[in-house]
N, C-alpha and C positions, 0 to 999 in steps of 0.2 A: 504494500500500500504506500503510494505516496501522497505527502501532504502539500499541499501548495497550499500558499499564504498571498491572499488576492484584495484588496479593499471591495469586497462586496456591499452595498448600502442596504439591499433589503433582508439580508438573509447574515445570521453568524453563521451557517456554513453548511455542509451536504455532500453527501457521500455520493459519487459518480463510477459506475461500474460497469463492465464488461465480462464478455467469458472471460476474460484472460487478466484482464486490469483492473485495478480500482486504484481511486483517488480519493483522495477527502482536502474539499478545500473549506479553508476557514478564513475569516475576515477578520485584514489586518486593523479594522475599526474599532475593533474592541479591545476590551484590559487584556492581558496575557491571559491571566488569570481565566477568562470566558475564552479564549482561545484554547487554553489548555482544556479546558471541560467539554468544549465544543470536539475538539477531536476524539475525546475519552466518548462523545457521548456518537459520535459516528461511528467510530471504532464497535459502536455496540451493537448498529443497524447492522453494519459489515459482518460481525460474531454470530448473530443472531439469525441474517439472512431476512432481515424484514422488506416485504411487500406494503407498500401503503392500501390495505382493500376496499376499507370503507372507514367511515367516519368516525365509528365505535372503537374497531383494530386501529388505526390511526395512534389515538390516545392513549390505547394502552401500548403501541408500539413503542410510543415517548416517555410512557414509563418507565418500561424496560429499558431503553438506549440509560436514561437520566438514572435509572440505577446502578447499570452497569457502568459507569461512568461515574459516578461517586464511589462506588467501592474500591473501581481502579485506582482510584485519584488520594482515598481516604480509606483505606481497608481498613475494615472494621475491627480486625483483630487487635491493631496496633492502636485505637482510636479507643478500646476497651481499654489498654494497659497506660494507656495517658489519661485519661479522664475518669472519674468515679460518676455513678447515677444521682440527678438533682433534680427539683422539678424546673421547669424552665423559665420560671422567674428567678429562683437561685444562678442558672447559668448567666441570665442576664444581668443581673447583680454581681457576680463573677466578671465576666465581660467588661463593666462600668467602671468596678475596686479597680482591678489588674491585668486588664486585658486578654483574660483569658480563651476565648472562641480568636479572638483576632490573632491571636500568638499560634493557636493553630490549624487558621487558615494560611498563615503566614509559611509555616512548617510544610504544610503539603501542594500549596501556592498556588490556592482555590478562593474563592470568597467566603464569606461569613454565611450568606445563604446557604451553599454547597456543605458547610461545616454541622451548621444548626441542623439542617435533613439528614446530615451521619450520621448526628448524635440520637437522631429519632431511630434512623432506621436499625441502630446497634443496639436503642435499647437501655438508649444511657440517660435518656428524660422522662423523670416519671408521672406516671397521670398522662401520659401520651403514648399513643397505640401505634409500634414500630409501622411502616409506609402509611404513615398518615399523609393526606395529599399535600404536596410543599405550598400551595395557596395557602389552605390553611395553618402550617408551621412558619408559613413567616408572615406572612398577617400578624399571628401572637407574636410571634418574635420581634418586628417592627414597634408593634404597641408596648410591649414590657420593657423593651429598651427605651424609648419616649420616655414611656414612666417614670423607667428607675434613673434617667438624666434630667428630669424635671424634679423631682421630689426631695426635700430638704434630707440631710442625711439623718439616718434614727428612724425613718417611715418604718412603719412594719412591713418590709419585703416579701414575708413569709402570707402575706395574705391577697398574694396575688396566683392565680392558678388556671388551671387549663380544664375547662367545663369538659363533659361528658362529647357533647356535641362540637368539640375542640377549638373554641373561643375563650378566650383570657377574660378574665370577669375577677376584682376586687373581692374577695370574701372575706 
């Protein structure tokens, strides 16, 4: 497989195939950082063998790539032995004190999004259910962190939480 690095404007990037060849090109428009995820996560059509068939398949084909591509990127096993289980407004809080999620999206030189859904899908945040859909883990994720950088220090941290229906909600 080769990658070419192309400035695309509509697209971060797509896998292009033949019986014999394939390519994955990615756009140099983006951070590295979404470059790198972007090839992880073609790399994952390419493994996988995905057909785009219909609209349903479609979706979940983009979960598969997006998962395969986060565990390449952030395998889980090594993601377990660096981090312990919290609920996700501790991470955030974590995150806020000392940098925590940043130091290691840093490490595997992914974003903080791509980090936060590892930590879901390894099973390292509790009160949330491993391949929760990433809309909803960074929606909470976006709002907790707001939170916990708007809020005087001493807040109760611990009474922020991830409902049933996986929405961040004050308790």
């Amino acid at each position: 497989i080769t990658v070419i690095r192309y400035p695309l404007a509509d697209s971060a990037g797509m896998l292009v195939r033949t019986a014999t060849d394939a390519w994955i090109v990615v756009s140099t428009m983006d951070p590295e950082t979404r470059q790198r995820f972007t090839v992880a996560h073609e790399l994952g059509h390419y493994f996988y063998d995905t057909v785009h068939a219909n609209d349903t398949r479609l979706w979940v084909e983009e979960m598969e790539a997006n998962a395969f591509a986060a565990a390449l990127l952030v395998p889980p096993d090594d993601l377990r032995r660096l981090a312990h289980p919290r609920t996700l407004s501790r991470w955030a809080v974590d995150d806020h004190d000392n940098g925590r999620v940043q130091r290691l999206a840093a490490r595997y030189g992914v974003s903080v999004a791509v980090v936060v859904q590892s930590l879901v899908d390894a099973g390292m945040v509790r009160g949330v259910q491993p391949w929760t859909p990433p809309s909803i883990v960074w929606t909470n994720w976006t709002r907790l962190t707001a939170a916990v950088a708007a809020t005087a220090t001493g807040s109760p941290w611990e009474s922020w939480a991830v409902t049933s229906n996986g929405s961040a909600a004050h308790v």
